[in-house]
Biopython code that builds the backbone (N, CA, C, O; Angstrom):
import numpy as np
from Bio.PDB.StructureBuilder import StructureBuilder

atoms = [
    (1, "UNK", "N", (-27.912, 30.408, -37.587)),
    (1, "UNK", "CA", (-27.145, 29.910, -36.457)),
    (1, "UNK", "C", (-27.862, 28.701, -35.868)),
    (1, "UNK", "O", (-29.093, 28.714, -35.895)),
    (2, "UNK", "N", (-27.309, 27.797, -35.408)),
    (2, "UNK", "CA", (-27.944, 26.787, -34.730)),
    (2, "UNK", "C", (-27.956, 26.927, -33.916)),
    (2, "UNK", "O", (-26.985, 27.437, -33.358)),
    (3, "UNK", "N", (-29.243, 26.517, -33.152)),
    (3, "UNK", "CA", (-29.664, 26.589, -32.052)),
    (3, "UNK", "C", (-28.947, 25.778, -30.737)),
    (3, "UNK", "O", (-28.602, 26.231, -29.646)),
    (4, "UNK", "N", (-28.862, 24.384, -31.286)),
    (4, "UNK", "CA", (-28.310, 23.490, -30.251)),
    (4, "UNK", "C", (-26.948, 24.380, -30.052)),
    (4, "UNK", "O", (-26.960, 24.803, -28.897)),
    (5, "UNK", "N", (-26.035, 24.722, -30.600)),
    (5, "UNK", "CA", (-24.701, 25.289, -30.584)),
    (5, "UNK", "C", (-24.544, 26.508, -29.871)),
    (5, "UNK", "O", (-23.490, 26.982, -29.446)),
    (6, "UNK", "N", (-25.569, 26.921, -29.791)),
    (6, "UNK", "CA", (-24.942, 28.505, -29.166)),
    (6, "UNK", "C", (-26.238, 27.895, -27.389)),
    (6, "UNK", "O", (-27.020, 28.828, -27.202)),
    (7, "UNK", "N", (-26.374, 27.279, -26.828)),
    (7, "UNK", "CA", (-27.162, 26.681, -25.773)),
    (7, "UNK", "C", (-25.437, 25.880, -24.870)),
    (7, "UNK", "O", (-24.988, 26.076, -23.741)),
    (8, "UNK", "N", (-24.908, 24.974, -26.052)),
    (8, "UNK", "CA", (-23.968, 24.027, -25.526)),
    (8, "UNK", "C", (-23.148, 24.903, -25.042)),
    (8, "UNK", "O", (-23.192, 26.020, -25.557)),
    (9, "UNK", "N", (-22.178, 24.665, -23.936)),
    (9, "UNK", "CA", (-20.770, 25.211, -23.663)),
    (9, "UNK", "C", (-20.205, 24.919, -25.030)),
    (9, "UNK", "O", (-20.447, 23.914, -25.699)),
    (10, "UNK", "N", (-19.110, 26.327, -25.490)),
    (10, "UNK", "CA", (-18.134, 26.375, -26.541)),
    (10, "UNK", "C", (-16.912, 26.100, -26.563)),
    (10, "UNK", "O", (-16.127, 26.036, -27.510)),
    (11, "UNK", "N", (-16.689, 25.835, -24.796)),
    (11, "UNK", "CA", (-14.973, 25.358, -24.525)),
    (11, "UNK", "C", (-14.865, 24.375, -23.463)),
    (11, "UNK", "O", (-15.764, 24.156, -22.652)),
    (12, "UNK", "N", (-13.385, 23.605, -23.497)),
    (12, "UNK", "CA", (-13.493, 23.022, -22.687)),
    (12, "UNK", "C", (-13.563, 23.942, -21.044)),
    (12, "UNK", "O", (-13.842, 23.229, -20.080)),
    (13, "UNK", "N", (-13.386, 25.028, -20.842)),
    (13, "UNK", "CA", (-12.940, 26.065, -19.968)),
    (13, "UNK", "C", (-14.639, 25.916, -18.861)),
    (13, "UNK", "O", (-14.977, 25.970, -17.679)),
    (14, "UNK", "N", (-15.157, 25.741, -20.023)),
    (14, "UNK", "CA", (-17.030, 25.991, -19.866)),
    (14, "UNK", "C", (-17.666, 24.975, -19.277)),
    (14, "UNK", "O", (-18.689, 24.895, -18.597)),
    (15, "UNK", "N", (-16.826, 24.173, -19.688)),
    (15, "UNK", "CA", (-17.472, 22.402, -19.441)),
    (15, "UNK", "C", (-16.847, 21.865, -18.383)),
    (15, "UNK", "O", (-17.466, 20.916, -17.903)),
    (16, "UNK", "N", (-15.477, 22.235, -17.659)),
    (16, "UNK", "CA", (-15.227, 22.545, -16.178)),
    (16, "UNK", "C", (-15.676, 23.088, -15.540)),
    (16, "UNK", "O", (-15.840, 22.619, -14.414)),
    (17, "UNK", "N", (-16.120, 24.303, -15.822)),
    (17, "UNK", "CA", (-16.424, 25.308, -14.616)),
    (17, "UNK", "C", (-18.138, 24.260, -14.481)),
    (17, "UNK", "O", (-18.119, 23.655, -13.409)),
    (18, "UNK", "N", (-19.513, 23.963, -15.315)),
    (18, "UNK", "CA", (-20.232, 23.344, -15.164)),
    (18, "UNK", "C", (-19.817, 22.128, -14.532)),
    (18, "UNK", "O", (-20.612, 21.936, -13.611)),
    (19, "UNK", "N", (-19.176, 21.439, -14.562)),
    (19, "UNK", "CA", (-18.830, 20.095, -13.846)),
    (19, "UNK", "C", (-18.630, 20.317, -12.687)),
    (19, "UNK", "O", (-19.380, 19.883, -11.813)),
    (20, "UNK", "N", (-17.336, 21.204, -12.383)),
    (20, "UNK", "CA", (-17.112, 21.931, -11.232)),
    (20, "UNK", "C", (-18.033, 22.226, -10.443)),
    (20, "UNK", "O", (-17.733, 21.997, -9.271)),
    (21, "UNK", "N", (-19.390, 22.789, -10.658)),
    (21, "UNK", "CA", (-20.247, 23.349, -9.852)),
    (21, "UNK", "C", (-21.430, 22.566, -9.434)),
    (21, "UNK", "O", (-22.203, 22.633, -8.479)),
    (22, "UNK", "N", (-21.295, 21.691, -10.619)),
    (22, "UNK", "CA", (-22.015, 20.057, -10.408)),
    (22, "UNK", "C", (-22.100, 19.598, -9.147)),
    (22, "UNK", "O", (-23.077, 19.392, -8.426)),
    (23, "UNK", "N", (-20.543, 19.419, -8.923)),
    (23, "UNK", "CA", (-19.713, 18.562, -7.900)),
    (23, "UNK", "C", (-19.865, 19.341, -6.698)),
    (23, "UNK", "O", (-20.127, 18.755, -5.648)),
    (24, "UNK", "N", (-19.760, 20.323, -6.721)),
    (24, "UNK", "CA", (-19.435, 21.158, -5.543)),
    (24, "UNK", "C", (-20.961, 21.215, -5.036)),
    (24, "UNK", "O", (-21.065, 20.945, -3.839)),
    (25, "UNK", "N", (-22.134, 21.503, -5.680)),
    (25, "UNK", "CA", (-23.696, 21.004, -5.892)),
    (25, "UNK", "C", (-23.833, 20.126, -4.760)),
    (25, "UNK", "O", (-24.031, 20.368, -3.570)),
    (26, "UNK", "N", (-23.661, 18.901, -5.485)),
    (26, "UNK", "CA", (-23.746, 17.442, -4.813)),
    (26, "UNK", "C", (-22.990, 17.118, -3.597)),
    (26, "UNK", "O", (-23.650, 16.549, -2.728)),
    (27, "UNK", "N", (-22.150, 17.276, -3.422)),
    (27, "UNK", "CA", (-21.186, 17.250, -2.649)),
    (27, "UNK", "C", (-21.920, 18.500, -0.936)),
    (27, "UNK", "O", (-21.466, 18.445, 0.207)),
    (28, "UNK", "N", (-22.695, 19.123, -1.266)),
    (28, "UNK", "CA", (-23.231, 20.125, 0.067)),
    (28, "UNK", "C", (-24.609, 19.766, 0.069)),
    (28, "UNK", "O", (-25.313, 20.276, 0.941)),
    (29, "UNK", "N", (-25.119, 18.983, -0.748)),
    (29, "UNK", "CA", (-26.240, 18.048, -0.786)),
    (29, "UNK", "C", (-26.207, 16.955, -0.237)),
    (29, "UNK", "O", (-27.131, 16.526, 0.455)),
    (30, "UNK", "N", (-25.132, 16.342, -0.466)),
    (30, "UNK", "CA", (-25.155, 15.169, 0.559)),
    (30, "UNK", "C", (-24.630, 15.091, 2.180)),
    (30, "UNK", "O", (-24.903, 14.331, 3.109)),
    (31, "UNK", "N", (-23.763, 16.236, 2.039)),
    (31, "UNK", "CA", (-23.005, 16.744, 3.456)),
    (31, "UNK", "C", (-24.841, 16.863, 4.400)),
    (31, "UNK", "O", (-25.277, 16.336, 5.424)),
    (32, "UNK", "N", (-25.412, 17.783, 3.419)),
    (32, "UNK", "CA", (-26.649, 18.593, 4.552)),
    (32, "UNK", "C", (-27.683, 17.298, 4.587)),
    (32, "UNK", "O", (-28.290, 17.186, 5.653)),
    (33, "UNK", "N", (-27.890, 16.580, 3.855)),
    (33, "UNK", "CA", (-28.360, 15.280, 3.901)),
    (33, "UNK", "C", (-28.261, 14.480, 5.118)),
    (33, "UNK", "O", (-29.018, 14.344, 6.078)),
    (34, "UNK", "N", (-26.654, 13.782, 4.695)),
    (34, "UNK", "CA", (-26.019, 13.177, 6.269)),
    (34, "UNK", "C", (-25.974, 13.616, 7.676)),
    (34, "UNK", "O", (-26.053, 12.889, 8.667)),
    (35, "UNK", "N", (-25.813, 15.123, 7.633)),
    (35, "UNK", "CA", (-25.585, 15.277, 8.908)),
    (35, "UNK", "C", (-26.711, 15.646, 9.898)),
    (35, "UNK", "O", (-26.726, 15.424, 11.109)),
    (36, "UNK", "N", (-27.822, 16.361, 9.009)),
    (36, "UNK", "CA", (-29.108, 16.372, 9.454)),
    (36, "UNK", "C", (-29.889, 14.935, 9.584)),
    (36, "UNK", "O", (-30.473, 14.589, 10.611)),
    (37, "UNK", "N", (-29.817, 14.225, 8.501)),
    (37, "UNK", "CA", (-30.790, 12.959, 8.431)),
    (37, "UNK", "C", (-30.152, 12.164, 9.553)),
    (37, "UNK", "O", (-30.981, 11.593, 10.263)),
    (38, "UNK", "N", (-28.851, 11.983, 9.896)),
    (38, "UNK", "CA", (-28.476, 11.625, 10.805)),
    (38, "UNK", "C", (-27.718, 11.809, 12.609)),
    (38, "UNK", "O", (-27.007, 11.148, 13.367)),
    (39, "UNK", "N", (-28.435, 13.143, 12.592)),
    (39, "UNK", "CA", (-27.293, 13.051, 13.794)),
    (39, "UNK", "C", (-28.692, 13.219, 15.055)),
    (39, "UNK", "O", (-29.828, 12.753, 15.147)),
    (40, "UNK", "N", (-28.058, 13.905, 15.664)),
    (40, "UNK", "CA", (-28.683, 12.808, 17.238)),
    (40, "UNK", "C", (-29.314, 13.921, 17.642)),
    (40, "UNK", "O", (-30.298, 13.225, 17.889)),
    (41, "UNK", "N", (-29.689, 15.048, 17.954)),
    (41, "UNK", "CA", (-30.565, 15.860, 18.379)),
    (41, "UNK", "C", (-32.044, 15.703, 17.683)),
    (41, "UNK", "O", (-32.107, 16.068, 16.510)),
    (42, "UNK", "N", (-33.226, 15.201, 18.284)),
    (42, "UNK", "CA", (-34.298, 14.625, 17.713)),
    (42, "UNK", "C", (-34.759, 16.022, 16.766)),
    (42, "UNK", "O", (-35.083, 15.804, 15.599)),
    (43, "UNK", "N", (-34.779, 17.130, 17.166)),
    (43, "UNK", "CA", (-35.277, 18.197, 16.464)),
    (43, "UNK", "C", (-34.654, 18.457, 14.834)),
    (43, "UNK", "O", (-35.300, 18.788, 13.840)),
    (44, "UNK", "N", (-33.379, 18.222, 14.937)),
    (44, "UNK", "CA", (-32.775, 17.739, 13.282)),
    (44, "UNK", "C", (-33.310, 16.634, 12.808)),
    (44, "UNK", "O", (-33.869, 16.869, 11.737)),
    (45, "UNK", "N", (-33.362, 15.910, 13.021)),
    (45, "UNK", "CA", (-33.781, 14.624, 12.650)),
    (45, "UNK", "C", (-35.026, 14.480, 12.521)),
    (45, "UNK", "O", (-35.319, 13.920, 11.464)),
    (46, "UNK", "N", (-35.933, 14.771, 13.200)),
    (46, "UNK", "CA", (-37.409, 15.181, 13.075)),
    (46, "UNK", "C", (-37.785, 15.998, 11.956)),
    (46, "UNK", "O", (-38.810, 15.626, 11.384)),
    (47, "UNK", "N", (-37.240, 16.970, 11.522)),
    (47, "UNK", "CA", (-37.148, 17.918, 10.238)),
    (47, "UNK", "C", (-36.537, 17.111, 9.568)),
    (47, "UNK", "O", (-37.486, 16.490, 9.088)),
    (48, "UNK", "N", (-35.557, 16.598, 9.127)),
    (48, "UNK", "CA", (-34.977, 15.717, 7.738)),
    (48, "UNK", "C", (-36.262, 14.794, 7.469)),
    (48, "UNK", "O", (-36.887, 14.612, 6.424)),
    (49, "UNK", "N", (-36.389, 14.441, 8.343)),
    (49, "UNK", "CA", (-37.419, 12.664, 8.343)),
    (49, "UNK", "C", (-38.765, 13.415, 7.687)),
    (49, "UNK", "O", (-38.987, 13.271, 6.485)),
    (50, "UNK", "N", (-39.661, 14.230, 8.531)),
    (50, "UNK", "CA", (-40.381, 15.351, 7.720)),
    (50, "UNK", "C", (-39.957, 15.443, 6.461)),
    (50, "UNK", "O", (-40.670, 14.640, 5.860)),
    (51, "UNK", "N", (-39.241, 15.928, 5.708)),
    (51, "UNK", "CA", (-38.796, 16.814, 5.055)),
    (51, "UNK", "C", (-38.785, 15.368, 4.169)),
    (51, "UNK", "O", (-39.671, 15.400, 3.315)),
    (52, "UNK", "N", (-38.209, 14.435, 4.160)),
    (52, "UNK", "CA", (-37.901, 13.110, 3.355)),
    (52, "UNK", "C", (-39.535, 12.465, 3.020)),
    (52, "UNK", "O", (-39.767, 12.106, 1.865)),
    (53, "UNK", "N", (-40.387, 12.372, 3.848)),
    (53, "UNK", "CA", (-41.828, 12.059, 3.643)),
    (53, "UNK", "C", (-42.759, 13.526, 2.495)),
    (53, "UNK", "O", (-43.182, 13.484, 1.340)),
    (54, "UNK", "N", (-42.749, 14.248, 3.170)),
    (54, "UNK", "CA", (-43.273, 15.351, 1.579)),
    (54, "UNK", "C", (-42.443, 15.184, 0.927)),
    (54, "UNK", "O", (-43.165, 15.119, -0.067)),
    (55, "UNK", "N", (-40.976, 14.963, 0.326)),
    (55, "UNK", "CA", (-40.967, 14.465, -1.511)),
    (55, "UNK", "C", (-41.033, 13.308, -1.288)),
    (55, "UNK", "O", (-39.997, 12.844, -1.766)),
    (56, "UNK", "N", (-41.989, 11.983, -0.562)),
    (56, "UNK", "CA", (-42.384, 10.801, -1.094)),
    (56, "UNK", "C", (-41.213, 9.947, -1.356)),
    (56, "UNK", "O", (-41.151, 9.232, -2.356)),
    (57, "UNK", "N", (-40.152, 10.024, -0.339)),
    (57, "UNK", "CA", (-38.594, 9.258, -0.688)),
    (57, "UNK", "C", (-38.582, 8.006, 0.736)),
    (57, "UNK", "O", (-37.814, 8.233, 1.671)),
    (58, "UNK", "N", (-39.138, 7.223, 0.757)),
    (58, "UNK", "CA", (-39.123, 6.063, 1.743)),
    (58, "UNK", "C", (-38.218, 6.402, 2.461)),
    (58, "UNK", "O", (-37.434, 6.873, 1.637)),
    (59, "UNK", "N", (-37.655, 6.525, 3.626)),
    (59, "UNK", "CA", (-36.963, 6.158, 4.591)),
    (59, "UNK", "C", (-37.045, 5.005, 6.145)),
    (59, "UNK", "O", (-36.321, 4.806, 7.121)),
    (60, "UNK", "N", (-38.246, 4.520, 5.680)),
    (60, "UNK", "CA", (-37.870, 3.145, 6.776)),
    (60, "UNK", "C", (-38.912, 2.291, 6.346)),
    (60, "UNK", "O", (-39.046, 1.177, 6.852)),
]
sb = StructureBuilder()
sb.init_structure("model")
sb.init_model(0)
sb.init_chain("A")
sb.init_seg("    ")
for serial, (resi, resn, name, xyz) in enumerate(atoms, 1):
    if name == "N":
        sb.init_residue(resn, " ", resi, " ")
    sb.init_atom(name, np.array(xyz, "f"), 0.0, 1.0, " ", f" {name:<3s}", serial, name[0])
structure = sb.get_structure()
């Protein structure tokens, strides 16, 4: 049996539902991103900004 083949999705059914969950992923990643990194109570924002300096991601 090959290896690569039985690892890959076998349908297209498989390769939606992964995309699907991709999206839906990213999509509450960037929501919790924006609304923390940006909104106006210093104590959110103080934690994002934190939180953006330990993984080493520039923000200003």
């Amino acid at each position: 049996m090959n290896r690569i083949a039985a690892v890959l999705p076998t349908t297209a059914a498989a390769f939606n539902d992964r995309l699907w969950r991709a999206g839906v992923l990213a999509l509450v990643g960037g929501v919790l991103v924006f609304l923390v990194g940006f909104s106006h109570p210093m104590t959110l924002h103080n934690a994002a900004h934190d939180a953006r300096h330990s993984f080493a991601t520039p923000c200003h």
